[in-house]
N, C-alpha and C positions, 0 to 999 in steps of 0.2 A: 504494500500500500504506500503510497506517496504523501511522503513528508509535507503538510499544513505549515504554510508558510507562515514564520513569526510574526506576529499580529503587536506593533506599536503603537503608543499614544504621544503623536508630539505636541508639548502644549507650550505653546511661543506667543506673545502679545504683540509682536512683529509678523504682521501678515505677508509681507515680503520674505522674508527668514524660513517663516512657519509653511509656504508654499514651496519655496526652494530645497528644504529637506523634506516634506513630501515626494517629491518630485526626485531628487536622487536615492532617498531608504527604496522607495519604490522600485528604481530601475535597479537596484542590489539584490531586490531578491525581498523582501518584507512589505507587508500585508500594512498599510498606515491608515489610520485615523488622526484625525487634529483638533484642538482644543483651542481658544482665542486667551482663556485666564482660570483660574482655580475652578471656579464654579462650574464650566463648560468642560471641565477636566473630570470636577465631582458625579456629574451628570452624566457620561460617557464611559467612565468607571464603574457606576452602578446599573449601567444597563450593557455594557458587554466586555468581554472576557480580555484582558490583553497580557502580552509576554514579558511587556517591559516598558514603561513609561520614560520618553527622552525630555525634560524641562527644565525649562529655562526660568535660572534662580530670580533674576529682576524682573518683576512683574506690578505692575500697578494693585493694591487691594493688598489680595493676599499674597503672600510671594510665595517663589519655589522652596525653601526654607521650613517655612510654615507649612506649607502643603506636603512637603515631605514626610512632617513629625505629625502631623496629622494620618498620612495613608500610616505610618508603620503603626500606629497602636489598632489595627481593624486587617492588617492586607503585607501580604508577602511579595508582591508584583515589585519583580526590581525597578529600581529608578538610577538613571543615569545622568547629572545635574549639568546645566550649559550655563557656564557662568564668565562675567567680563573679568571677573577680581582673580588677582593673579596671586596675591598673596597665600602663601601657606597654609596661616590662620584661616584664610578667606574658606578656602577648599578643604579644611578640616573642619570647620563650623559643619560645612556638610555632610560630610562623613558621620561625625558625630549624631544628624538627626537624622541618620536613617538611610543616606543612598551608598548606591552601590558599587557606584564612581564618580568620575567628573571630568568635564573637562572644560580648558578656557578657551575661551574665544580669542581671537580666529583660531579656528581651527581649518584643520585639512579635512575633506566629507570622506577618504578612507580611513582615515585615524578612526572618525566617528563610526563610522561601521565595524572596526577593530573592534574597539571598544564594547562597544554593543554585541558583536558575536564573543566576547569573550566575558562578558555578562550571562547569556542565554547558554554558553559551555558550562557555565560552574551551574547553574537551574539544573540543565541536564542529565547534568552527567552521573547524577543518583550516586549510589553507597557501589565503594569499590567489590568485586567479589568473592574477596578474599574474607569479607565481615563476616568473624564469627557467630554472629548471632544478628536477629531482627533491632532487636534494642540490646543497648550498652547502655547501665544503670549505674549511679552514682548519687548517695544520698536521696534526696527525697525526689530527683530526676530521673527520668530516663528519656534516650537519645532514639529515635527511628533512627535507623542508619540508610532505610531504603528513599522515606521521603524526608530525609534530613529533617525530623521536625523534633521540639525539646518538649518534654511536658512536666509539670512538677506537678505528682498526683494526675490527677483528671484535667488539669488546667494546663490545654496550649499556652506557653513561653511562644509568643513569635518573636521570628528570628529575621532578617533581615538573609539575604543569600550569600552577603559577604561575611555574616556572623555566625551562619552554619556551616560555611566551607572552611571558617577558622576552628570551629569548634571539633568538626570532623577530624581535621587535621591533626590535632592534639590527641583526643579521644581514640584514635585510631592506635596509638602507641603509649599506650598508658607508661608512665615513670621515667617517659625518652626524653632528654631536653631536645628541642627543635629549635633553630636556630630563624630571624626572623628572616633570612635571605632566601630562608628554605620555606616558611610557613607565606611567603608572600608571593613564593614560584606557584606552590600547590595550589595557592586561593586565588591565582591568578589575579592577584591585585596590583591597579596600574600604579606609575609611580614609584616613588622609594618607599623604605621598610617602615617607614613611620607610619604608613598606611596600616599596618598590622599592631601598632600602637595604639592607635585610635581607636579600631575594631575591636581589640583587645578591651580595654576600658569598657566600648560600651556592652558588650558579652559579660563580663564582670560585675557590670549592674543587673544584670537579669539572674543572674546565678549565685554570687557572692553575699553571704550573710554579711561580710565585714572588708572593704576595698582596702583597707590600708594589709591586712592580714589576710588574704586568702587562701580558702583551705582546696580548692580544685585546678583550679586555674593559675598556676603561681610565675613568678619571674625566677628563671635563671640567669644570673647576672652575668652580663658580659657575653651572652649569648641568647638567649631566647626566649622561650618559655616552656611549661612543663603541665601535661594533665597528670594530677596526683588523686587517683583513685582510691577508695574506702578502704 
């Protein structure tokens, strides 16, 4: 049967912009929708299914920022941020609420489909085969390994696709330090290794009774990090 082409939401308040990457995801090979602002985003979202939302952080009203930290407490659909601000901080702010990249503007439209298919790769690509088991449990959690999803008890933990491909990563090798050059190849995160800093942090807060001390998820200094199992 033939592969259903990845079905995007570009939401850009630039109707110039917002028609010109229509027009090249398109001829790549992806299925588009488009959105004018949050709302038109909200409304498009709740009435059909997509693989991955591409928006654009400056926005009149509500911004992409907002709208990010908003989709992640309800929705696991990656988001990939189009932003002008170049700064570090700028593109960790984002990270921080929830998306699952970024990139600044100008950019090049193959970088942006880069990007994007290596977003919808880490969705994909499910639990390696070698998982010993359906779930890997840890305290009051346990991990799907098949639809990477966390649940504490009966209660879905969502996760973000770059927070479950970090988490996998670790959880896959109980007591190994992993180093973050290695944990930002596997989670295919663009960028330098502070990217797995970031992600790290906010995994941290969904898991961690106590951030300054934690008992699963710990730092090996000077190299990485470590899942430390019950």
């Amino acid at each position: 049967m033939e592969q259903a082409e990845p079905h995007l939401l570009v939401v850009d308040d630039d109707a110039r912009i917002r028609e010109l990457l229509r027009r090249y995801l398109a001829s790549t090979g992806f299925r588009v929708t488009t959105a004018s602002d949050a709302a038109e985003a909200r409304a498009k979202l709740a009435s059909m299914e997509f693989d991955l939302v591409v928006l654009d952080v400056m926005m009149p009203g509500e911004n992409g920022l907002d709208l990010t930290q908003s989709l992640r407490s309800t929705s696991r659909t990656p988001i990939l941020l189009l932003t002008a601000m170049a700064e570090p901080e700028d593109r960790i702010a984002g990270l921080e609420r929830g998306a699952d990249d970024y990139l600044v503007k100008p950019f090049e439209p193959r970088e942006l489909v880069l990007r994007i298919r290596n977003v919808l790769q880490r969705v994909t690509a499910g639990a390696r085969e070698t998982a010993p088991s359906r779930y890997l449990r840890f305290g009051a959690f346990r991990f799907d390994v098949e639809r990477t999803e966390l649940y504490r008890g009966a209660e879905l933990i969502h996760l973000t696709t770059a927070e479950a491909a970090l988490l996998f990563s670790l959880i896959d090798r109980p007591n190994e330090p992993v180093s973050r050059e290695e944990l930002a190849t596997e989670a295919q995160f663009s960028g330098n290794v502070r990217t797995v800093d970031v992600q790290m942090t906010r995994l941290r807060r969904k898991i961690e009774h106590d951030l300054k001390f934690p008992r699963y998820l710990q730092t090996v200094r000077g190299t990485g990090y470590v899942f430390k199992p019950d």
